[in-house]
One Martini backbone bead per residue (centre of mass of N, CA, C, O) as a GRO file, in nm:
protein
  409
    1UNK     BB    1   0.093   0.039   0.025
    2UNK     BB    2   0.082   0.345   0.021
    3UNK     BB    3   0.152   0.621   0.114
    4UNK     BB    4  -0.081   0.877   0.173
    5UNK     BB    5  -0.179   0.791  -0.113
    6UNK     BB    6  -0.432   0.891  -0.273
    7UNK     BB    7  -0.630   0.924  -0.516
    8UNK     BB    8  -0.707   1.085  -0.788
    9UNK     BB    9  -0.858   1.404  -0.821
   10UNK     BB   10  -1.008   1.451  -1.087
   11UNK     BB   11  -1.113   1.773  -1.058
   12UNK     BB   12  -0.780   1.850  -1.055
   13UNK     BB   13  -0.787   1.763  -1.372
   14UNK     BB   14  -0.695   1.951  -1.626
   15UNK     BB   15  -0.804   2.040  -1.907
   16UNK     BB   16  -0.591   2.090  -2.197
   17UNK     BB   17  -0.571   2.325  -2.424
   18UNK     BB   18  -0.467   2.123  -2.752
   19UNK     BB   19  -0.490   1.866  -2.559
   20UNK     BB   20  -0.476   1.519  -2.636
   21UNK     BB   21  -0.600   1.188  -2.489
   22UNK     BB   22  -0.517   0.831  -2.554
   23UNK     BB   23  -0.630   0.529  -2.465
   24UNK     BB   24  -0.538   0.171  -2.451
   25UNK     BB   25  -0.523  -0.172  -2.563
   26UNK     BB   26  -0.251  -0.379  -2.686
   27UNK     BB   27  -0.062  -0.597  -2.587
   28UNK     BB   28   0.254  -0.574  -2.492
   29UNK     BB   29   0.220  -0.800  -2.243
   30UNK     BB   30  -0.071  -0.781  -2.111
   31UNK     BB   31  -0.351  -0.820  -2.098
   32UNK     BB   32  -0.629  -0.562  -2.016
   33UNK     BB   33  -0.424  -0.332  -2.014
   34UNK     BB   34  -0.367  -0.013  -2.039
   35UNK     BB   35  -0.062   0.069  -2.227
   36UNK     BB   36  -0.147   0.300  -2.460
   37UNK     BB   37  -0.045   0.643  -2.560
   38UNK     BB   38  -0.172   0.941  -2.627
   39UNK     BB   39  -0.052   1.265  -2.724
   40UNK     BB   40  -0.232   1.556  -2.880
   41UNK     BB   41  -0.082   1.824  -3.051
   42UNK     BB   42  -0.129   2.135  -3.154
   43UNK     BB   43  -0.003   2.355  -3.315
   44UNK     BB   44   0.200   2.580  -3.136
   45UNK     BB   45   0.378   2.433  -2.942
   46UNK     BB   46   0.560   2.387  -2.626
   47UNK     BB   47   0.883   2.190  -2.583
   48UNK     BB   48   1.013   1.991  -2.312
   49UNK     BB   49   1.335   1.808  -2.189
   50UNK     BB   50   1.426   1.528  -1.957
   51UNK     BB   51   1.664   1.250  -1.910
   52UNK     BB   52   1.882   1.002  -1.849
   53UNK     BB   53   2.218   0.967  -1.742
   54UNK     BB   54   2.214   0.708  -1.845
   55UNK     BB   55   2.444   0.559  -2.099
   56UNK     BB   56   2.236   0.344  -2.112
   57UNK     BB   57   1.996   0.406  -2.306
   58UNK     BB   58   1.741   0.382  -2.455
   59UNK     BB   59   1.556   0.377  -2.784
   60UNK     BB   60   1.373   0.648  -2.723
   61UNK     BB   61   1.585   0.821  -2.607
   62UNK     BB   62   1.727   0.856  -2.879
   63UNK     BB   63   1.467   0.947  -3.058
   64UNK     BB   64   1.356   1.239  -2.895
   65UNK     BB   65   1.667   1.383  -2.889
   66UNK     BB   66   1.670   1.386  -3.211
   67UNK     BB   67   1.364   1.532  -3.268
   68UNK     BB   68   1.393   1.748  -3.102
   69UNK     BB   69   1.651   1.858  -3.254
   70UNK     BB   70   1.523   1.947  -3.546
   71UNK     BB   71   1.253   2.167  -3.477
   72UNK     BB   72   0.977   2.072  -3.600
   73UNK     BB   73   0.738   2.024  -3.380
   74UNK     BB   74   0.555   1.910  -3.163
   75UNK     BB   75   0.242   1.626  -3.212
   76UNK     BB   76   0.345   1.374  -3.033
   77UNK     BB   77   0.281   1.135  -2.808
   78UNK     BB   78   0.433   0.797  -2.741
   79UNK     BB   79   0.317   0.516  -2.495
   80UNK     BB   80   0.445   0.258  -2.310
   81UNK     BB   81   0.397  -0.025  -2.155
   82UNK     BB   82   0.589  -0.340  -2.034
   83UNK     BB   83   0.804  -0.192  -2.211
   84UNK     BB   84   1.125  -0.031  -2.290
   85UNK     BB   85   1.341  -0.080  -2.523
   86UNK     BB   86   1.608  -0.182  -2.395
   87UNK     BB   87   1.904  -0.338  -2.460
   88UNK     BB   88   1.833  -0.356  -2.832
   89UNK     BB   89   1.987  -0.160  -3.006
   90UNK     BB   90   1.887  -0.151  -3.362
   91UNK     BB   91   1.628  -0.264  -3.320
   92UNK     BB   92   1.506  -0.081  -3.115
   93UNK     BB   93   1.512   0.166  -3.309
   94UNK     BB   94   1.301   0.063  -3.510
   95UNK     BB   95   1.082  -0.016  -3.365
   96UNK     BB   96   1.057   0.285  -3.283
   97UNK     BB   97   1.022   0.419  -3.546
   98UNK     BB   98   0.783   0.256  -3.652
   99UNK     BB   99   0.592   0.397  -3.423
  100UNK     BB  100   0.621   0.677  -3.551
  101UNK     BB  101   0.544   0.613  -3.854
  102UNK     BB  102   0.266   0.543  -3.790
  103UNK     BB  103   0.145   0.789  -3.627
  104UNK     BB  104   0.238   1.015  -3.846
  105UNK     BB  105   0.006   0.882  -4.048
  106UNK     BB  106  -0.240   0.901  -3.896
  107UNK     BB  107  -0.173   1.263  -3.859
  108UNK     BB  108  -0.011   1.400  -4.083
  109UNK     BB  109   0.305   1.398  -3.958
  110UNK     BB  110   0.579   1.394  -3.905
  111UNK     BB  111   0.798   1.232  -3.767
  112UNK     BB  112   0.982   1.434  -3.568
  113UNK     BB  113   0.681   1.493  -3.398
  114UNK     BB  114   0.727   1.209  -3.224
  115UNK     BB  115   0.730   1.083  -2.910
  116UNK     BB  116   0.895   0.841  -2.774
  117UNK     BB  117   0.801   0.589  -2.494
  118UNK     BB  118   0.916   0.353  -2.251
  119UNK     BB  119   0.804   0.110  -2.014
  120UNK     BB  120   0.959  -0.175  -1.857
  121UNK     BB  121   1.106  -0.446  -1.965
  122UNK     BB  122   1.466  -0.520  -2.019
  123UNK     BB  123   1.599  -0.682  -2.345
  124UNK     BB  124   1.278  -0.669  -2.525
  125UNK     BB  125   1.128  -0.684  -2.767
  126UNK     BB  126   0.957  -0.454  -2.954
  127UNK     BB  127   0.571  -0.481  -2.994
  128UNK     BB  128   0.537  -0.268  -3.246
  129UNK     BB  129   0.245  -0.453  -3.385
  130UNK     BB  130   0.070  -0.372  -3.130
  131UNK     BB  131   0.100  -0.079  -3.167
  132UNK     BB  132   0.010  -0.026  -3.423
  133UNK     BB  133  -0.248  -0.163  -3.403
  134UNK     BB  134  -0.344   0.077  -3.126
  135UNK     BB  135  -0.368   0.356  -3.246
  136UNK     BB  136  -0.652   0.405  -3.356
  137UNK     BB  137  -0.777   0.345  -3.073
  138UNK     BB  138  -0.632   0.604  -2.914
  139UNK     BB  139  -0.744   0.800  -3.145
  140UNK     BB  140  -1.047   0.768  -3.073
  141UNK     BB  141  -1.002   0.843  -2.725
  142UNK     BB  142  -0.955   1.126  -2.756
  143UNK     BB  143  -0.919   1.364  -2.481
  144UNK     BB  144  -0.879   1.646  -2.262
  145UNK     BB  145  -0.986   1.450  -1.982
  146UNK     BB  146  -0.765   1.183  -2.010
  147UNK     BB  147  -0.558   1.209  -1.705
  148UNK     BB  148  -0.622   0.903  -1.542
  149UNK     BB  149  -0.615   0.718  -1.785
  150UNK     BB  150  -0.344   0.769  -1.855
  151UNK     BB  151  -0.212   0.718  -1.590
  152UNK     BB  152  -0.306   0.404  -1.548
  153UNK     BB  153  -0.132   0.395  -1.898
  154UNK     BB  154   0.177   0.370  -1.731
  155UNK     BB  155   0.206   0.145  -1.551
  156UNK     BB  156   0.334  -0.037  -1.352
  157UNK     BB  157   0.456  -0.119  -1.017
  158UNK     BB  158   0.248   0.086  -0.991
  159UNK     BB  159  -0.075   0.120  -0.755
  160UNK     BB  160  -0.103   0.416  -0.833
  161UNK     BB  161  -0.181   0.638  -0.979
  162UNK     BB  162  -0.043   0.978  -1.072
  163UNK     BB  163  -0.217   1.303  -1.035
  164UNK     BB  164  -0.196   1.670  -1.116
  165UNK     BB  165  -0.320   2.015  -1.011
  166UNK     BB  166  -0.328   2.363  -1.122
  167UNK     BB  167  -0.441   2.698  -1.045
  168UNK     BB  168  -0.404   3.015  -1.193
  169UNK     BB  169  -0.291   3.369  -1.233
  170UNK     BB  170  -0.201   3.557  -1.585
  171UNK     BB  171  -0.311   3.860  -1.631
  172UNK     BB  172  -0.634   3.756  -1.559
  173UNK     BB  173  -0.542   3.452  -1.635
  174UNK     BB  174  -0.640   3.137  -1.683
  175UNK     BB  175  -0.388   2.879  -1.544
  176UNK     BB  176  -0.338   2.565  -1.645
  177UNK     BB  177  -0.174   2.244  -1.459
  178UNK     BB  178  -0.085   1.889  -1.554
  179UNK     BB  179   0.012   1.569  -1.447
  180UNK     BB  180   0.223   1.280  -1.495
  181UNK     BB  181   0.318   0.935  -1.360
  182UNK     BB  182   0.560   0.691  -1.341
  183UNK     BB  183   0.690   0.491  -1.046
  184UNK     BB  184   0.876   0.257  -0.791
  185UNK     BB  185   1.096   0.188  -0.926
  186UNK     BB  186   1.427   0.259  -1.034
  187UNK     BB  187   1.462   0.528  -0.823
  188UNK     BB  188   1.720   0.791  -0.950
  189UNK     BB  189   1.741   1.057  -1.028
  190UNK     BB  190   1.905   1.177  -1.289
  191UNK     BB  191   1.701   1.127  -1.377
  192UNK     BB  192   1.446   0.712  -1.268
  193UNK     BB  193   1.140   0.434  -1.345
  194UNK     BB  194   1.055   0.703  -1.525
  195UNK     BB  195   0.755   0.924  -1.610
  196UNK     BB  196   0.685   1.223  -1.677
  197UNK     BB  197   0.364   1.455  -1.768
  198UNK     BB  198   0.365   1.839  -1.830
  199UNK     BB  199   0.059   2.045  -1.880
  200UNK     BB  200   0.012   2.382  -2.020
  201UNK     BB  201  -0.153   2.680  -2.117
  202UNK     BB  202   0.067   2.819  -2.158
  203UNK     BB  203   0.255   3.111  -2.298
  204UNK     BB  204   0.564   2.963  -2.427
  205UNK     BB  205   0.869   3.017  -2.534
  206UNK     BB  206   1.047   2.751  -2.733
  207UNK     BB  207   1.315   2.846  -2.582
  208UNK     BB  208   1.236   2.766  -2.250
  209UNK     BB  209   1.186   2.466  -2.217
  210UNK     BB  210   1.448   2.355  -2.118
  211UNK     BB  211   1.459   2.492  -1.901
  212UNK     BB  212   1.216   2.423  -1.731
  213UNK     BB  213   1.265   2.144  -1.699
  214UNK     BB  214   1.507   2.156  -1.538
  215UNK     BB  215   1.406   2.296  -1.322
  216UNK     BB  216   1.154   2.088  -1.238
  217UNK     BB  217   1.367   1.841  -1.186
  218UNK     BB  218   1.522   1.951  -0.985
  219UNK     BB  219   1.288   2.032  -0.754
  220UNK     BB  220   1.210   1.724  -0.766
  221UNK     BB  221   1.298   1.423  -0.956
  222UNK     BB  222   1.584   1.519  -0.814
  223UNK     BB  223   1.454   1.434  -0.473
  224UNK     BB  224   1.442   1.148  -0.551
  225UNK     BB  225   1.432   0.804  -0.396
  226UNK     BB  226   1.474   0.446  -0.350
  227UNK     BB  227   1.717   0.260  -0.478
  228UNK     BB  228   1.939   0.430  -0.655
  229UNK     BB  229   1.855   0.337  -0.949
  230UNK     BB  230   1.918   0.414  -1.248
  231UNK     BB  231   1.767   0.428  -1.544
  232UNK     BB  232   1.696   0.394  -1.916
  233UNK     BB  233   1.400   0.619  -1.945
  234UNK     BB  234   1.372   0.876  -1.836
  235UNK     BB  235   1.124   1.106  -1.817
  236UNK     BB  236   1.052   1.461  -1.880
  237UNK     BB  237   0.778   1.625  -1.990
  238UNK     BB  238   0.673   2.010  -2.124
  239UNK     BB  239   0.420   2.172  -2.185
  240UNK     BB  240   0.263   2.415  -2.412
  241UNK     BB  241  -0.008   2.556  -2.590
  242UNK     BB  242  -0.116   2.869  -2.611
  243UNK     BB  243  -0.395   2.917  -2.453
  244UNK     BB  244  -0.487   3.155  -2.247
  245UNK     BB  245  -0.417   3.484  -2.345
  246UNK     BB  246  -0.139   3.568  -2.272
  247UNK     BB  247   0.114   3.691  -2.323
  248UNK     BB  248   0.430   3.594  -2.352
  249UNK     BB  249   0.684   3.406  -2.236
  250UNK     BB  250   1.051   3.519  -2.220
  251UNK     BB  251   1.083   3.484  -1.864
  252UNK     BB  252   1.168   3.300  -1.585
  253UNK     BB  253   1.174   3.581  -1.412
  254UNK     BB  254   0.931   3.700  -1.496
  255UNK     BB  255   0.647   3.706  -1.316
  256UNK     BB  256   0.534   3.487  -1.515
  257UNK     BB  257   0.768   3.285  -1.476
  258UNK     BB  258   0.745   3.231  -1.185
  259UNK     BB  259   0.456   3.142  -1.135
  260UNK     BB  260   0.503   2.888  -1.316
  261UNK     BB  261   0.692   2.731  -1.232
  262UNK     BB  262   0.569   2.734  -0.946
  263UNK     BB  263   0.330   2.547  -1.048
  264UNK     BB  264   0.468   2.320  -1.148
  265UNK     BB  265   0.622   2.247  -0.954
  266UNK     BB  266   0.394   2.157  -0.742
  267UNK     BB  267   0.338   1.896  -0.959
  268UNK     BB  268   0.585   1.780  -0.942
  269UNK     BB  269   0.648   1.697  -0.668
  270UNK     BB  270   0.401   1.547  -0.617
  271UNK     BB  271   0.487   1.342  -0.808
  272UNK     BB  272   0.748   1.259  -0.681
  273UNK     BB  273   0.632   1.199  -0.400
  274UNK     BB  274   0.447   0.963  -0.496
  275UNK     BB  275   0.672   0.745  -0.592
  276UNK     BB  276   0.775   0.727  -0.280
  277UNK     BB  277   0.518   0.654  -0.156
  278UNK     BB  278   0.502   0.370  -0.371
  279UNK     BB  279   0.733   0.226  -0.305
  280UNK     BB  280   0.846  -0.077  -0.343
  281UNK     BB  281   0.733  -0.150   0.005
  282UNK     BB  282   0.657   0.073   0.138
  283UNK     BB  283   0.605   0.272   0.498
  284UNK     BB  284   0.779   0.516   0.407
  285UNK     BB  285   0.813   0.853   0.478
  286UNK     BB  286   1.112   1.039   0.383
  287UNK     BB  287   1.276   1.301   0.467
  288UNK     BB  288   1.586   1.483   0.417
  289UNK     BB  289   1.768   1.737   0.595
  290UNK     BB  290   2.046   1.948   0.490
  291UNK     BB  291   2.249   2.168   0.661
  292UNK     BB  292   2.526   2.356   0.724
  293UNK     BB  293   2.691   2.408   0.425
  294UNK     BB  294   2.854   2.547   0.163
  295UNK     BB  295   2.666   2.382  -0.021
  296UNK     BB  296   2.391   2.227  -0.170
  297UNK     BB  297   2.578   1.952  -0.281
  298UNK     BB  298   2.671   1.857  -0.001
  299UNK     BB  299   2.372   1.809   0.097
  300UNK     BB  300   2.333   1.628  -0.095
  301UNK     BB  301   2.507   1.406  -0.047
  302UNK     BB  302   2.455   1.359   0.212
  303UNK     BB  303   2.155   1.271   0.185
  304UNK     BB  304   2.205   1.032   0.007
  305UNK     BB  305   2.326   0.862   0.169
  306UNK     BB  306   2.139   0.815   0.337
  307UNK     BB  307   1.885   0.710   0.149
  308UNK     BB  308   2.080   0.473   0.032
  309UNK     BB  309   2.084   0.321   0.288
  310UNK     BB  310   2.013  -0.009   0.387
  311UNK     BB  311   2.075   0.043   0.692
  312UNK     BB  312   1.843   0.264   0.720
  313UNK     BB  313   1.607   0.146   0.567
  314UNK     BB  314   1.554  -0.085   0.743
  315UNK     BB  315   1.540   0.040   1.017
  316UNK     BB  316   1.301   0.203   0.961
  317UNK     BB  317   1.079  -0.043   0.903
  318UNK     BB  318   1.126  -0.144   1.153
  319UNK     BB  319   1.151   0.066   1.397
  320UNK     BB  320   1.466   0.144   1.429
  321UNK     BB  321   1.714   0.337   1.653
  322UNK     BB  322   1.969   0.322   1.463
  323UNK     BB  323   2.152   0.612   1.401
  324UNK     BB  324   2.447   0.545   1.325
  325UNK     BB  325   2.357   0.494   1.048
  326UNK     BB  326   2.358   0.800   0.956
  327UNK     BB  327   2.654   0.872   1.033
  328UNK     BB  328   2.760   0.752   0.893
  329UNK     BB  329   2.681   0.811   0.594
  330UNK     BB  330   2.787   1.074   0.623
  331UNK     BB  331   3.036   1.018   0.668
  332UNK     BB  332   3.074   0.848   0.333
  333UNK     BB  333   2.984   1.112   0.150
  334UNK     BB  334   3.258   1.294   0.074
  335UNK     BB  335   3.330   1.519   0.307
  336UNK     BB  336   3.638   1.530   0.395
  337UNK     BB  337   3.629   1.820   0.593
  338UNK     BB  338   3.466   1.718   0.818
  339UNK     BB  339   3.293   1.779   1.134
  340UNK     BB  340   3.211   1.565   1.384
  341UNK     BB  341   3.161   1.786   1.617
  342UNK     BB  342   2.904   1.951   1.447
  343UNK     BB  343   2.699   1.735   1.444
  344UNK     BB  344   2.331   1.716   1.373
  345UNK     BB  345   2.043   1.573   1.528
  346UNK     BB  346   1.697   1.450   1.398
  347UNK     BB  347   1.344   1.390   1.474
  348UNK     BB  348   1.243   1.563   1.443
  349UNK     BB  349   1.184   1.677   1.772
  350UNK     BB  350   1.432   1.457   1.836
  351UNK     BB  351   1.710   1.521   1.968
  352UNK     BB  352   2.031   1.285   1.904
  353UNK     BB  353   2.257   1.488   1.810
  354UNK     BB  354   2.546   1.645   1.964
  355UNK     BB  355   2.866   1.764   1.860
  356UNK     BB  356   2.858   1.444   1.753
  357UNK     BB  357   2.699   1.334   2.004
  358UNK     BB  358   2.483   1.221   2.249
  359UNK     BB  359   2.285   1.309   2.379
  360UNK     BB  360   2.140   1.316   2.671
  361UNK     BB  361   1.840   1.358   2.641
  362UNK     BB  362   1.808   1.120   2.474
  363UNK     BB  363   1.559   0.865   2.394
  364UNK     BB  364   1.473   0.575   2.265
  365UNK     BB  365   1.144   0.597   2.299
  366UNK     BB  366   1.144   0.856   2.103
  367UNK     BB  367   1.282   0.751   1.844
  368UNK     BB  368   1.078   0.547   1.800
  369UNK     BB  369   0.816   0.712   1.815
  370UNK     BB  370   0.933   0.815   1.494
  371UNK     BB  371   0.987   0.517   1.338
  372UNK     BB  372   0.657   0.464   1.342
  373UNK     BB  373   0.617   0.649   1.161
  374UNK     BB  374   0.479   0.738   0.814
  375UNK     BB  375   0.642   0.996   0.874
  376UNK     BB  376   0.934   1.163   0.819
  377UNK     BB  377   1.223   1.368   0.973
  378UNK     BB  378   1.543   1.401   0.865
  379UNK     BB  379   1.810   1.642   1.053
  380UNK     BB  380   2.090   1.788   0.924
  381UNK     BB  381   2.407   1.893   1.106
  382UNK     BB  382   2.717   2.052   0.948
  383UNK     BB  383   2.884   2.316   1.039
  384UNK     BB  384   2.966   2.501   0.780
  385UNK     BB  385   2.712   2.694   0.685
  386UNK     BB  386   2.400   2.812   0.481
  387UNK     BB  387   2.308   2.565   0.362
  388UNK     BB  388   2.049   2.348   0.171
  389UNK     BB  389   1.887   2.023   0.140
  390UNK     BB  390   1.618   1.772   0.002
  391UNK     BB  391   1.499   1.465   0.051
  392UNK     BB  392   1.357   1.201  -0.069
  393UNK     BB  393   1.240   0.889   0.101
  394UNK     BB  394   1.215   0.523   0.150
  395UNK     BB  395   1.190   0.224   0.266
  396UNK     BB  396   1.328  -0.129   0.311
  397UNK     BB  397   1.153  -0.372   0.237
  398UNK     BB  398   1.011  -0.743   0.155
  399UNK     BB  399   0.912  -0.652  -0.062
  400UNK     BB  400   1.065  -0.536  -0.241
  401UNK     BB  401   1.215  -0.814  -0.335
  402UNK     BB  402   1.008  -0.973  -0.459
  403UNK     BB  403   0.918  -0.777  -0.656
  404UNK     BB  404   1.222  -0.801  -0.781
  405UNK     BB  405   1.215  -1.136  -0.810
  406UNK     BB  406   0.897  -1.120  -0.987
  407UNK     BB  407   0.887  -0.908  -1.237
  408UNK     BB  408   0.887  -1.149  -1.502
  409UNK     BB  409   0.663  -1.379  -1.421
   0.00000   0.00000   0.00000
């Protein structure tokens, strides 16, 4: 079950005008099942993405990269789960582009203006002619208010859909924006199997779009881990419609540029911790806040140390407030000249280590009462600095192992 993560709110999820969605089962995989999403943008829309960091990187991922690249101008989005398309070589770029030549004719749109994305198992051959079988039906059930569907037709071993939405006003026009992800496993973004795709009617020019990518990826989904793994499909795409009717954003410095960043911001991270609050086998929500860095770089390295920790992971799990194993992680962060008489340590409001040392006034039962909770934050002063940095993760159950000892059964 996931952590506090209720099924998304249909009512907060805005159709954006522009872009119509449909969803299909194509038997990618499994029966039965959702498999296959078209999303279709209207001419003059504005795309940004990043992508994995991964260097083994799938085949979709390589031919997003080069069409985005070409410059002209995204008008459709195609989405499979059950296959990745990943370690599949010269193989896996055709049959990539096979299924983008082919809703390109269903469109009467150029290849170079489709966006394939894949999540699911790698290195087994893209089903590409049941993809191609079921474009058909994909577009024949677009419509702009079908991002639920779309959440549900995008999930592997995701448990509940993932979608958010928020409005805003610019210039007082209404201006509205929803996202959708998916992933539980094999989640640690530098971009990580993540998915997400967040889409604004708001109107932006499309030379900020790929800034805008990067600061929503850096704000949100880089500052989530479940497992440590960087996946080799990670996407995430920002779509702008340019239909609100306000000015035309061209800094993202300026009030209106700021207003939209914040708002995308906001259903970013939501999506993001959504990710976290799901992943495979966890019970703990865990926030992870390292203050007190020389910058913001090292206070990241602290906390993911901390975060990527499977005896601190497991810790969590247990309710076991064995919290040595924070400060280890912290000393083996990587920061050379630490000075571990510096470090403070909390649990929530629990105070557990001052000046390096075991608080006096701390006491066991304190702490487990806190590792017991739900949702955790665990809070590190490294006393070196003004900077601060947070990530999110989940502690590693017994079901994690399960769900991926199981997972191409």
């Amino acid at each position: 079950m996931p952590v506090n993560l209720p099924l998304p709110d249909a009512q907060a999820l805005y159709a954006i005008d522009g872009l119509r969605i449909g969803v299909t089962q194509a038997g990618v995989r499994k029966v039965g099942r959702k498999d296959l999403s078209v999303m279709l943008l209207d001419p003059g829309a504005s795309v940004g993405a990043v992508f994995t960091t991964n260097r083994y990187c799938a085949a979709p991922v390589q031919m997003c990269r080069t069409h985005l690249a070409s410059a002209r101008g995204v008008r459709a989005l195609l989405i499979n789960t059950g296959n990745a398309n990943a370690g599949t070589g010269a193989d896996g770029l055709a049959r990539a582009r096979s299924t983008c030549v082919a809703l390109a004719r269903e469109l009467g749109v150029e290849v170079e203006q489709v966006l394939p994305f894949s999540t699911g198992v790698i290195m087994e051959p893209l089903p590409n002619e049941r993809i191609e079988a079921g474009l058909a039906a994909a577009i024949a059930d677009a419509q702009p208010g079908n991002w639920l569907s779309a959440a549900e037709g995008i999930m592997t071993t995701d448990t509940v859909p993932k979608a958010f939405g928020v409005q805003i006003q610019i210039d007082g026009k209404p201006v509205h924006v929803t996202g959708i992800s998916k992933g539980a496993g094999m989640i640690r973004p530098n971009m990580a199997t993540m998915l997400g795709f967040i889409a604004t009617d708001a109107c932006v020019q499309q030379d900020l779009m790929a800034q805008l990518a990067r600061a929503l990826a850096e704000g949100s989904f880089n500052r989530v881990t479940v497992d440590g793994d960087t996946s080799t499909n990670d996407s995430l795409v920002v779509m702008a419609t340019n239909r609100a009717g306000h000015a035309r954003i061209d800094s993202l410095d300026s009030a209106a540029g700021r207003a939209l960043t914040q708002a995308m911001l906001e259903v970013a991270r939501k999506l993001a911790q959504a990710i976290v609050r799901d992943g495979e086998g966890a019970t703990k929500f865990i926030t992870i806040t390292v203050e007190g860095g020389r910058d913001a770089a090292e206070c990241r390295k602290a906390a993911y140390s901390i975060a990527h920790s499977p005896l601190v992971k497991t810790a969590f799990f247990a309710s076991d407030p064995n919290l040595g194993r924070i400060l280890a992680a912290v000393g083996y962060a990587g920061i050379d000249d630490l000075d571990q008489e510096r470090i403070e340590l909390f649990l929530d409001d629990v105070h557990v280590v001052t000046q390096g040392g075991r608080n006096p006034a701390y006491r066991e039962e304190d702490g487990q009462r806190v590792m017991r909770q739900s949702e955790i934050l665990v809070r590190v002063g490294l006393g070196r600095g003004n900077a601060t940095d947070t990530v999110w993760t989940c502690d590693l159950s017994h079901d994690y192992v399960s769900i991926n000892a199981d997972y191409r059964s």
